[in-house]
C-alpha positions in Angstrom: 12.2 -5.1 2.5 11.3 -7.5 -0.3 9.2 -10.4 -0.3 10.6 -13.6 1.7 9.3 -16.7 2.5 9.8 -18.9 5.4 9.8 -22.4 6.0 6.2 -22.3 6.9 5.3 -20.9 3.6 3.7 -17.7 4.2 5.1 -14.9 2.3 6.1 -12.0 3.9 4.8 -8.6 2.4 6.9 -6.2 0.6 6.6 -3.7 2.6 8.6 -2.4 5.7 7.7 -4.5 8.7 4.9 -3.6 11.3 6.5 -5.0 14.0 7.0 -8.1 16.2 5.0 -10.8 15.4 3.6 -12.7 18.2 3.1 -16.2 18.8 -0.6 -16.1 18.2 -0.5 -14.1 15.0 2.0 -16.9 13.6 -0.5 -19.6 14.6 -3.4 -17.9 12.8 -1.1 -17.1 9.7 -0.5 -21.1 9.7 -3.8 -22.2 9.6 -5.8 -18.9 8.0 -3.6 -18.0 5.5 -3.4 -20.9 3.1 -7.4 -21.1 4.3 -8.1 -18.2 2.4 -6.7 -19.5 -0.7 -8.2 -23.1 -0.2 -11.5 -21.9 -0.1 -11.6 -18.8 -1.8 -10.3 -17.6 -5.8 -9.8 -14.1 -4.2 -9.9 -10.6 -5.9 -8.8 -7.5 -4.3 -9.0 -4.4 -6.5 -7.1 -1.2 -5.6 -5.1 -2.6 -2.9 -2.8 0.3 -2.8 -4.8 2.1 -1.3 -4.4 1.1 1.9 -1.7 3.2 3.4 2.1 1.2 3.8 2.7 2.4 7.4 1.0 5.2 9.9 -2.4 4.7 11.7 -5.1 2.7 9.3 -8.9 2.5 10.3 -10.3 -0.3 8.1 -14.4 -0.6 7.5 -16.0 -3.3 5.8 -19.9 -4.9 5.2 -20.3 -7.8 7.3 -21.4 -10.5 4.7 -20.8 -14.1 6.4 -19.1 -15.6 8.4 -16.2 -16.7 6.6 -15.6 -13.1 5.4 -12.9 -12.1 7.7 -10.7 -14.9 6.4 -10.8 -13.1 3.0 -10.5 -9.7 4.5 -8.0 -10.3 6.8 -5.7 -11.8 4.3 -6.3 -8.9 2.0 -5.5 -6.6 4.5 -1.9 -8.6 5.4 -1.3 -9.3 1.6 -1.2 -5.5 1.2 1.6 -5.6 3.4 -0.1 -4.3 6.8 -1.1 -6.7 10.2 -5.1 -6.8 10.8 -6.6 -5.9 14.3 -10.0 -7.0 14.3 -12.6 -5.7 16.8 -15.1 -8.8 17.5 -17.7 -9.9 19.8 -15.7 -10.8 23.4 -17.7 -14.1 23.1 -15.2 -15.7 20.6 -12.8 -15.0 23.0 -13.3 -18.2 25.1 -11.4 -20.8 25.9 -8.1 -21.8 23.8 -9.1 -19.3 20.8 -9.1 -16.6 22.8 -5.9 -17.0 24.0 -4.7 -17.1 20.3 -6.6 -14.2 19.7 -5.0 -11.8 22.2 -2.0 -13.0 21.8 -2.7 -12.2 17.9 -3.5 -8.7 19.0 -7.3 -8.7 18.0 -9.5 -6.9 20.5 -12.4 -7.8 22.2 -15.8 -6.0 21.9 -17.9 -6.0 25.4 -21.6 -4.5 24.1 -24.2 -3.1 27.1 -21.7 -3.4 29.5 -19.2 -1.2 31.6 -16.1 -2.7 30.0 -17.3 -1.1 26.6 -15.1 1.6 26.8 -12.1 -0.8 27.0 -12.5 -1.6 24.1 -12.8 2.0 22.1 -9.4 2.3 24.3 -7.7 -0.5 22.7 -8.6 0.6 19.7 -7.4 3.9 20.2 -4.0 2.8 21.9 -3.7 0.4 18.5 -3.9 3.2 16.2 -1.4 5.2 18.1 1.2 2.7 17.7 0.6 3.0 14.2 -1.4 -0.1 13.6 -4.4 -1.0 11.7 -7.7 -1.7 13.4 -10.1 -3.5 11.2 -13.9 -2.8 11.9 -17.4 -4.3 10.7 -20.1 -0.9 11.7 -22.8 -3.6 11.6 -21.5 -5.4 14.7 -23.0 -8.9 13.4 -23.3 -10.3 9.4 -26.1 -7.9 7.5 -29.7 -9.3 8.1 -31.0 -7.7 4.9 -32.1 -10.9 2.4 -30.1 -9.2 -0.4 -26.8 -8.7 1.3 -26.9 -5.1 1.1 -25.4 -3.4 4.7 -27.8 -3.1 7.3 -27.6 -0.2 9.6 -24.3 0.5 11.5 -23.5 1.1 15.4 -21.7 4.7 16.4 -19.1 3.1 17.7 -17.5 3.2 14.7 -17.8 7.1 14.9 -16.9 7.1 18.1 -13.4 5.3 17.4 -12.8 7.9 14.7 -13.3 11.0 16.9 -10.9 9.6 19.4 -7.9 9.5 16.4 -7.0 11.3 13.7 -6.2 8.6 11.1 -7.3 7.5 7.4 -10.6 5.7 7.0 -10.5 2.9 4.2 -13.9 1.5 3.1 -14.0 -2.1 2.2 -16.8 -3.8 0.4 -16.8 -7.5 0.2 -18.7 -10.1 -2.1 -18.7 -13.6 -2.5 -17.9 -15.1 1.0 -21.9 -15.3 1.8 -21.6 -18.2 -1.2 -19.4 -20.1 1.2 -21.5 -19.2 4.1 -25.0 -18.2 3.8 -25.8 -17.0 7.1 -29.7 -17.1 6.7 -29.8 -20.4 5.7 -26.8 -21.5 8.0 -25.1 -23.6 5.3 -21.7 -24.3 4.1 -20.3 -24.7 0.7 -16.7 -25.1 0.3 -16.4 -26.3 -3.0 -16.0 -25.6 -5.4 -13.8 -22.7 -4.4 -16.1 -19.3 -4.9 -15.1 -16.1 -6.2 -14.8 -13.6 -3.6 -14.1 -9.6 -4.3 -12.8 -6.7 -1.5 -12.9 -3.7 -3.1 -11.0 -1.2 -1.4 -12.0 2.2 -1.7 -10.9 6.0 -1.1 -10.3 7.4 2.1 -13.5 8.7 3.9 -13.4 12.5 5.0 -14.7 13.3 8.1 -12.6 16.3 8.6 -16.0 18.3 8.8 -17.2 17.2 12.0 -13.8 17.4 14.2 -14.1 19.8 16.5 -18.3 19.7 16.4 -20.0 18.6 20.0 -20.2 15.1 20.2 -23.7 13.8 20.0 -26.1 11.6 18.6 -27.0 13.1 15.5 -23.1 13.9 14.9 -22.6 10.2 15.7 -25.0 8.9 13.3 -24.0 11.4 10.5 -20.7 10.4 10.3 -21.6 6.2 10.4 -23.7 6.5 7.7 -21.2 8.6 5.7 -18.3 5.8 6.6 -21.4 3.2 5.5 -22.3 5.0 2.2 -18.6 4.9 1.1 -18.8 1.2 2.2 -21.8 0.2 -0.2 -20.5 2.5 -2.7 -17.4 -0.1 -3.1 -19.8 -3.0 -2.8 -22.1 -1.3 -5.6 -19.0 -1.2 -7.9 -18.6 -5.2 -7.2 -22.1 -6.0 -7.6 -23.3 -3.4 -10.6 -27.2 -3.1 -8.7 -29.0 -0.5 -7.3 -28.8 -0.8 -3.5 -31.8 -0.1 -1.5 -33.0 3.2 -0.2 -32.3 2.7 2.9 -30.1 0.4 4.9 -32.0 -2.7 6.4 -32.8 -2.4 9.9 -32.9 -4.9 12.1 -34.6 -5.0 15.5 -32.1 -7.4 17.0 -29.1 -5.3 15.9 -30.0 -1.9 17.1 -28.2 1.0 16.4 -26.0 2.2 19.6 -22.8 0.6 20.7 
């Protein structure tokens, strides 16, 4: 299918189509897909390598709060419909009516309903959709921006299906939203990069008992592969060792 646009202006991507489109998703193409371009000069490097149909686990650094308007738009410009696993508190009110009906998926932390969402995620993925995940669980702590350490449940989601794992690492949104400081700056527009990388192999641990130390082996492998791509962005040395913060924990 080639590229079309409608009357609202958003084109559609070249590739086949994912699908219906529901109300919600329209609404949040409306309003976050010129967004990206108002406030961002966006770069996305290696694009193709996010698979054109078939089952897509996406993992990116969490860098600001304004990062999964760049993400999200890289992920649909490369012809594919994000489903974003975030906190269930944004999903109050009139917003989180939009979001469900957009297909994202809620994320219910120390609670019973936790496993609800691994099993959206899973039942996304076996349509043959892409679910789009930040490991962290919250934007990175670390003053330098590097990735702090992950949750499992990132490991935990890729157990469950067998289906390509695409690192993401992202620069330049925390310039439009510093999170420490808690201060905006729109303009003028900043340069923001995603940087998609190889496919992660975990091939090695399917199969293995499912515990703790399996868990946490495969998060940091899906993490290194992350920084890796944010390493090629940046051209610095990370850190040893990936922040850790005591508010952030590590289990999901």
């Amino acid at each position: 299918m080639r590229s079309r646009e409608e009357s609202t202006g958003i084109v559609l991507p070249d590739r086949p189509s994912r699908g219906h489109i529901s109300w919600g998703l329209w609404l949040m193409l409306i309003v976050f897909h010129p967004m990206a371009d108002l406030i961002f000069r966006r770069d996305v490097w290696h694009s193709e390598r996010i698979p054109a149909s078939g089952p897509v686990i996406i993992v990116a650094n969490h860098i600001s709060i304004a990062d999964p308007v760049s993400f999200a738009r890289s992920v649909w410009d490369a012809g594919r419909i994000p489903q974003f696993l975030a906190k269930n508190t944004l999903y109050r009110g009139l917003f989180g009516v939009v979001l469900r009906s957009a297909g994202q998926i809620p994320v219910y932390r120390s609670t019973n309903a936790a496993q609800d969402s691994l099993r959206a995620a899973v039942a996304a993925l076996q349509r043959g959709e892409v679910v789009c995940i930040y490991p962290e669980g919250t934007v990175t702590r670390d003053p330098d921006w590097w990735p702090m350490v992950a949750k499992n449940g990132v490991a935990r989601l890729v157990l469950a299906v067998d289906a390509p794992i695409i690192p993401i690492g992202q620069w330049g949104p925390q310039l439009t939203h510093d999170y420490h400081t808690k201060t905006w700056s729109l303009f003028p527009r900043k340069r923001t990069v995603c940087n998609v990388g190889e496919p992660v192999d975990v091939s090695a641990h399917r199969g293995r008992p499912v515990t703790a130390a399996v868990l946490q082996e495969i998060t940091d492998e899906i993490m290194f592969s992350v920084r890796r791509q944010l390493v090629e962005i940046r051209q610095e040395q990370p850190p040893a060792e990936f922040y850790r913060d005591a508010r952030s924990g590590v289990e999901e």
